[in-house]
PDB file of N, CA, C and O in Angstrom:
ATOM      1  N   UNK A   1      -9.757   3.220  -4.098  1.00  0.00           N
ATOM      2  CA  UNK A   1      -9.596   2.792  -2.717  1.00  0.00           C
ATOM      3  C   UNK A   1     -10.004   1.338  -2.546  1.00  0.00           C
ATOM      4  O   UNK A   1      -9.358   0.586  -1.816  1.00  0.00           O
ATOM      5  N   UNK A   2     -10.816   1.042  -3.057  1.00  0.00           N
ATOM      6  CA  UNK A   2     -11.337  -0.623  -3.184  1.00  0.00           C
ATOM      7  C   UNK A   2     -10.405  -1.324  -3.167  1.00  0.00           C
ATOM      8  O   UNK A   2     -10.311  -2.230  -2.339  1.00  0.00           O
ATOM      9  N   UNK A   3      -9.232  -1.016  -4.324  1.00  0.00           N
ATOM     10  CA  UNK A   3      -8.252  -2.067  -4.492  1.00  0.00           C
ATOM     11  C   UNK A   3      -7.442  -1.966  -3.186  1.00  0.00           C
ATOM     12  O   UNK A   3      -7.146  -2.978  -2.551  1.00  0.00           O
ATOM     13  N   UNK A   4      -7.170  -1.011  -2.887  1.00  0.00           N
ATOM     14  CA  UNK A   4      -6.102  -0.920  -1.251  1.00  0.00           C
ATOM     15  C   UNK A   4      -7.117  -1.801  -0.313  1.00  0.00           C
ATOM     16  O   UNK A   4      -6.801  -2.809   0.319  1.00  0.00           O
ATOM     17  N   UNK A   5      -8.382  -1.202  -0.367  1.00  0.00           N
ATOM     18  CA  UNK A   5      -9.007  -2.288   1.090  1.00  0.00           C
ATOM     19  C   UNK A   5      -8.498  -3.542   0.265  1.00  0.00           C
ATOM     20  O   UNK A   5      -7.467  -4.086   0.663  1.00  0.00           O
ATOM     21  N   UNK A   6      -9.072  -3.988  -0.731  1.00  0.00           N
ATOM     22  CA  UNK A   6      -8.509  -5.286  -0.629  1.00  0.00           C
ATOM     23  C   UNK A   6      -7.240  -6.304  -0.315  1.00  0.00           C
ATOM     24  O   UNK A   6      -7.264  -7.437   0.166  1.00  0.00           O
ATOM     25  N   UNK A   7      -5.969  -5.382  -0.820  1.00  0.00           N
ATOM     26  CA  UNK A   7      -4.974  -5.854  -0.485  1.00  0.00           C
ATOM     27  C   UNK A   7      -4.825  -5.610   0.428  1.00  0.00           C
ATOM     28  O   UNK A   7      -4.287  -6.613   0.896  1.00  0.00           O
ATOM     29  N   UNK A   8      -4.900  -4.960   1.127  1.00  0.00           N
ATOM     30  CA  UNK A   8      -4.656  -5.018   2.606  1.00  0.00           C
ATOM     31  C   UNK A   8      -5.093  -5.991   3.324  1.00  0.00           C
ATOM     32  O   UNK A   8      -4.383  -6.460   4.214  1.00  0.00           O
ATOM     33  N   UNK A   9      -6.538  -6.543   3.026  1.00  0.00           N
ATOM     34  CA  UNK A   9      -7.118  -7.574   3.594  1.00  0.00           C
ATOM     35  C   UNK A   9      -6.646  -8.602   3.063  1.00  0.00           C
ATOM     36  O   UNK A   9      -6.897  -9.551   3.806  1.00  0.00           O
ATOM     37  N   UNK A  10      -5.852  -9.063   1.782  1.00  0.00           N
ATOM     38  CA  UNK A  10      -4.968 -10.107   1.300  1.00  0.00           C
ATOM     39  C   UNK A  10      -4.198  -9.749   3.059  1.00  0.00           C
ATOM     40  O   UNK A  10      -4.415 -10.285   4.146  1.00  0.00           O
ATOM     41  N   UNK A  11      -3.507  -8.909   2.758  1.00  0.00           N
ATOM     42  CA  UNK A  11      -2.016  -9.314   3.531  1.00  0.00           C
ATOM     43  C   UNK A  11      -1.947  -9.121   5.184  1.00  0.00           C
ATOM     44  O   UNK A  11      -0.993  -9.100   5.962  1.00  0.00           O
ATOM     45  N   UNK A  12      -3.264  -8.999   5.355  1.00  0.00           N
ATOM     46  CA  UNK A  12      -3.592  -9.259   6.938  1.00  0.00           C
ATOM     47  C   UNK A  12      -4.188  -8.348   7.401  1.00  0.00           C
ATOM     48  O   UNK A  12      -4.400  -8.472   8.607  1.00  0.00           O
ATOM     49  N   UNK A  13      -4.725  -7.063   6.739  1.00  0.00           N
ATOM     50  CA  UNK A  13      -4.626  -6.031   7.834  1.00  0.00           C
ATOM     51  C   UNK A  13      -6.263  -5.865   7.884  1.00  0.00           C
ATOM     52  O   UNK A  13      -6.813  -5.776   6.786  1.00  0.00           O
ATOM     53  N   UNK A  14      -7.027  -5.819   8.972  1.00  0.00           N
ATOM     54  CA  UNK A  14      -8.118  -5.738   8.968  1.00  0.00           C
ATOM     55  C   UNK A  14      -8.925  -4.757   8.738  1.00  0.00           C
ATOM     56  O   UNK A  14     -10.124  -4.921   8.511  1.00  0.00           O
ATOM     57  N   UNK A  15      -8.198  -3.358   8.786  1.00  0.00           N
ATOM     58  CA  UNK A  15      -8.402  -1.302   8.692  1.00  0.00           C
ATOM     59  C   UNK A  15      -7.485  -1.271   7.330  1.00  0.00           C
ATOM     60  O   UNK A  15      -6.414  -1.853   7.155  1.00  0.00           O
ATOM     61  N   UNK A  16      -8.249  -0.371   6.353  1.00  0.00           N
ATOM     62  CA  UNK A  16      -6.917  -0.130   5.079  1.00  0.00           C
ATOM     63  C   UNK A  16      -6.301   1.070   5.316  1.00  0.00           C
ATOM     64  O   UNK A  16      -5.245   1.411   4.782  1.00  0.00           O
ATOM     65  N   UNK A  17      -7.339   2.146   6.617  1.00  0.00           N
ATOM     66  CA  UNK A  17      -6.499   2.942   6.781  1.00  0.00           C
ATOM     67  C   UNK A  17      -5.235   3.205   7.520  1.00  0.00           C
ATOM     68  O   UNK A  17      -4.460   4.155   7.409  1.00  0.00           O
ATOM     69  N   UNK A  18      -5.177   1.825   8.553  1.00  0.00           N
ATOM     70  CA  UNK A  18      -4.211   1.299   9.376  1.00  0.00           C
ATOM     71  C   UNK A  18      -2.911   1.000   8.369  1.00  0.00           C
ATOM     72  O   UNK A  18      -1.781   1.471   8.499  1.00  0.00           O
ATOM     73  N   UNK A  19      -3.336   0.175   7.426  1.00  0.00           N
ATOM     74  CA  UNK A  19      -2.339  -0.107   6.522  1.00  0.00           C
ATOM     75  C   UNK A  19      -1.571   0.820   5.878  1.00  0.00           C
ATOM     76  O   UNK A  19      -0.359   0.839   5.668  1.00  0.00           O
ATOM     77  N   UNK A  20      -2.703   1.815   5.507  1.00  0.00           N
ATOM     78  CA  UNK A  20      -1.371   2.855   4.791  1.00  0.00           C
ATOM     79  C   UNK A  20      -0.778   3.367   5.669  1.00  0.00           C
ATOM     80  O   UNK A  20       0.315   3.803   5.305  1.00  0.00           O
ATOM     81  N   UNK A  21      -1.150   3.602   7.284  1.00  0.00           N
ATOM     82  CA  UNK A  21      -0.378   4.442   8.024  1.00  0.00           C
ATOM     83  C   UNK A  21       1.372   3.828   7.888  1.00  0.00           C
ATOM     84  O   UNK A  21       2.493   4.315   7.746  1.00  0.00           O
ATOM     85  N   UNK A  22       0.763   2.516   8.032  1.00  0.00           N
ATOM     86  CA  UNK A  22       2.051   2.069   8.437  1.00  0.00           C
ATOM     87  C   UNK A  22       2.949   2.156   7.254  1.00  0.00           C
ATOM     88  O   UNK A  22       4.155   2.213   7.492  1.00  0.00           O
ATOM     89  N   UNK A  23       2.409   2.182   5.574  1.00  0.00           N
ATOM     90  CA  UNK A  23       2.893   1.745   4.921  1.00  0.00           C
ATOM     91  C   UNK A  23       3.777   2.852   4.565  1.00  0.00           C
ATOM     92  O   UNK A  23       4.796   2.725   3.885  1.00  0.00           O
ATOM     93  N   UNK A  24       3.117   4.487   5.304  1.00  0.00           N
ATOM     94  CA  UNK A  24       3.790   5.411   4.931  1.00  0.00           C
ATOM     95  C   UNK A  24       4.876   5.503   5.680  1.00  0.00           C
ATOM     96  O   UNK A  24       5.941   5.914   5.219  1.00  0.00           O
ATOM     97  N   UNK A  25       4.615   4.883   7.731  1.00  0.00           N
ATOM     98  CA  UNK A  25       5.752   4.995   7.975  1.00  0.00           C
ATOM     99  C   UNK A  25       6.943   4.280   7.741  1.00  0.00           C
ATOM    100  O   UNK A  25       7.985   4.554   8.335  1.00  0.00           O
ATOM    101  N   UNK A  26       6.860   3.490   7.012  1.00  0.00           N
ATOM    102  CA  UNK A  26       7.646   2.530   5.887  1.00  0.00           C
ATOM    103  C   UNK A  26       8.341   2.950   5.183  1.00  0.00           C
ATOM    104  O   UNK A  26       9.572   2.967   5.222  1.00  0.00           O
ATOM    105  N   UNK A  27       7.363   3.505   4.143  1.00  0.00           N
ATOM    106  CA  UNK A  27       8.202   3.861   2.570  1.00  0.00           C
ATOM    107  C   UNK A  27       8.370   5.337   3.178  1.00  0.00           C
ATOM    108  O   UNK A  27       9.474   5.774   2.853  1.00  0.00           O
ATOM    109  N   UNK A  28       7.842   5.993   3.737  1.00  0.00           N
ATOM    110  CA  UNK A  28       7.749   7.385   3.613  1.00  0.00           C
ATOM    111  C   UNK A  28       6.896   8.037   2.166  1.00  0.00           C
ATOM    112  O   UNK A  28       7.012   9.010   1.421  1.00  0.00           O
ATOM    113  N   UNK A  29       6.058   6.926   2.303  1.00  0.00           N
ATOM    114  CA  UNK A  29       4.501   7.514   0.717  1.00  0.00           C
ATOM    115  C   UNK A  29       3.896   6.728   1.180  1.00  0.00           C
ATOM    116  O   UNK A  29       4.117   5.868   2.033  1.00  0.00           O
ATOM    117  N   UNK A  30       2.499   7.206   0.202  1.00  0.00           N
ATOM    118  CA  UNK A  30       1.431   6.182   0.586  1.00  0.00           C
ATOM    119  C   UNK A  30       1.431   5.444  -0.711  1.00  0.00           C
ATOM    120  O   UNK A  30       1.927   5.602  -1.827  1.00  0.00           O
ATOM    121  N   UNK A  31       0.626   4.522  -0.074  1.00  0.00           N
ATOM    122  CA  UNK A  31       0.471   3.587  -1.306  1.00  0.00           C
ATOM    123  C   UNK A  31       0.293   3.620  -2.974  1.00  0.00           C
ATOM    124  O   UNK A  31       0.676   2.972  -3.948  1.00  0.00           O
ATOM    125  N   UNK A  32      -0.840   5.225  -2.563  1.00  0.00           N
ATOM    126  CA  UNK A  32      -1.149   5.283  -3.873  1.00  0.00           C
ATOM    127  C   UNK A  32      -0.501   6.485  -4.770  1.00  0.00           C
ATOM    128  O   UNK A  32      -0.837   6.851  -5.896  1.00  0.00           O
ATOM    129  N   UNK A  33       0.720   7.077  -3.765  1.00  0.00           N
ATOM    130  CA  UNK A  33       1.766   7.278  -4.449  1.00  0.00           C
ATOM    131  C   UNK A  33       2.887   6.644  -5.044  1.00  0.00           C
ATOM    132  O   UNK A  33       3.594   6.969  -5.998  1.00  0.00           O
ATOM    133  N   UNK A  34       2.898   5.535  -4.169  1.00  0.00           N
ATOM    134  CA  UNK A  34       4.228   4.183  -4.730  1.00  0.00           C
ATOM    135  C   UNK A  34       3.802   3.646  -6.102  1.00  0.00           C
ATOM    136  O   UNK A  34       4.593   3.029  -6.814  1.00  0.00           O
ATOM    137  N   UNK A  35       2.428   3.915  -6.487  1.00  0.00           N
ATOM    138  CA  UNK A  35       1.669   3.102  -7.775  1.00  0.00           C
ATOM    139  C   UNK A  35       1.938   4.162  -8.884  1.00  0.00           C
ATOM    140  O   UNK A  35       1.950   3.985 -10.102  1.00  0.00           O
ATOM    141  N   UNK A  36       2.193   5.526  -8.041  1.00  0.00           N
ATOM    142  CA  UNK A  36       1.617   6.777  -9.193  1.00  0.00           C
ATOM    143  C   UNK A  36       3.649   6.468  -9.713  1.00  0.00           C
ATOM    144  O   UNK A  36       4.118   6.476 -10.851  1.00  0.00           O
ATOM    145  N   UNK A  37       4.119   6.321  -8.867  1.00  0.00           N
ATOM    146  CA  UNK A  37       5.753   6.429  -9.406  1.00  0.00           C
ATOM    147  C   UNK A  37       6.255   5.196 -10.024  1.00  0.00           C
ATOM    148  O   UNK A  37       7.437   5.183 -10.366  1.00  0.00           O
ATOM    149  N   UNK A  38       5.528   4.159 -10.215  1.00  0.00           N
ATOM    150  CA  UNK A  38       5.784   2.885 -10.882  1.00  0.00           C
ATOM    151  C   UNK A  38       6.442   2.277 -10.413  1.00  0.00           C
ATOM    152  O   UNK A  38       7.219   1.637 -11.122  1.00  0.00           O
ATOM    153  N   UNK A  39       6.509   2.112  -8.730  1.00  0.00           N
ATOM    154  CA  UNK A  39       7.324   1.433  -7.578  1.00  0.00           C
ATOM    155  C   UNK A  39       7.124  -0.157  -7.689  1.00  0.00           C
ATOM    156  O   UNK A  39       7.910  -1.104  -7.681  1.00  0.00           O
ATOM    157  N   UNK A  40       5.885  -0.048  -7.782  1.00  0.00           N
ATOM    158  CA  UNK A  40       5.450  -1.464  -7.595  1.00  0.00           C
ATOM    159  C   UNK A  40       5.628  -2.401  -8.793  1.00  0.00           C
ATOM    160  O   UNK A  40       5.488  -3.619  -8.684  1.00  0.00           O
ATOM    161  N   UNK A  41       5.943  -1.788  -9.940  1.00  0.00           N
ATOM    162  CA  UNK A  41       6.367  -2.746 -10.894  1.00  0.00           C
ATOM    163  C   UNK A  41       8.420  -3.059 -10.101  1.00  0.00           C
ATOM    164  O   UNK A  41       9.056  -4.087  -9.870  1.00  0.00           O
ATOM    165  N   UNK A  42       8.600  -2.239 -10.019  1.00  0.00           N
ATOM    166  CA  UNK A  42      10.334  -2.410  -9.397  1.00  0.00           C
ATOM    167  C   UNK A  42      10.707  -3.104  -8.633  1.00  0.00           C
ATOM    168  O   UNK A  42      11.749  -3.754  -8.711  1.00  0.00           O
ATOM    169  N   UNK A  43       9.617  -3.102  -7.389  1.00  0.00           N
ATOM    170  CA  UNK A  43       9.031  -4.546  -6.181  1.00  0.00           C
ATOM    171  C   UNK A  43       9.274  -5.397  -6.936  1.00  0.00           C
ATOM    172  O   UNK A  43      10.403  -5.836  -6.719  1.00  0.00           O
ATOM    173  N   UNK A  44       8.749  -5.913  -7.799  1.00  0.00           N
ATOM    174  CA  UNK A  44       8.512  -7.173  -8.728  1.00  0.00           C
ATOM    175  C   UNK A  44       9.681  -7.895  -9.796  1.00  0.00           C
ATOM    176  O   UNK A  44       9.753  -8.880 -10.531  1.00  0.00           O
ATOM    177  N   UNK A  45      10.666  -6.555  -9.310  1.00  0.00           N
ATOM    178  CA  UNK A  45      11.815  -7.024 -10.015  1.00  0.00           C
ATOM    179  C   UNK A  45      12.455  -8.028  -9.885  1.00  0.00           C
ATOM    180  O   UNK A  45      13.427  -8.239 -10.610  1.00  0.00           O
TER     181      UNK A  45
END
């Protein structure tokens, strides 16, 4: 969880639990499912 507060606080958000809300209503996952499916290397594509 450390690493989510942090990025979150990189990318503005002041709550990390705020962040995933949104991030789920986004992707439809949370964050630290997008990591478990190797999303975030694909982002980077």
């Amino acid at each position: 969880m450390a690493d989510l507060d942090g990025f979150a606080t990189r990318v503005g958000y002041r709550d990390p639990a705020y962040f995933t809300r949104r991030f789920r209503t986004s992707n439809r996952t949370t964050p630290g499912e997008w990591r478990r499916a190797g999303r975030d290397s694909q982002a980077a594509s």
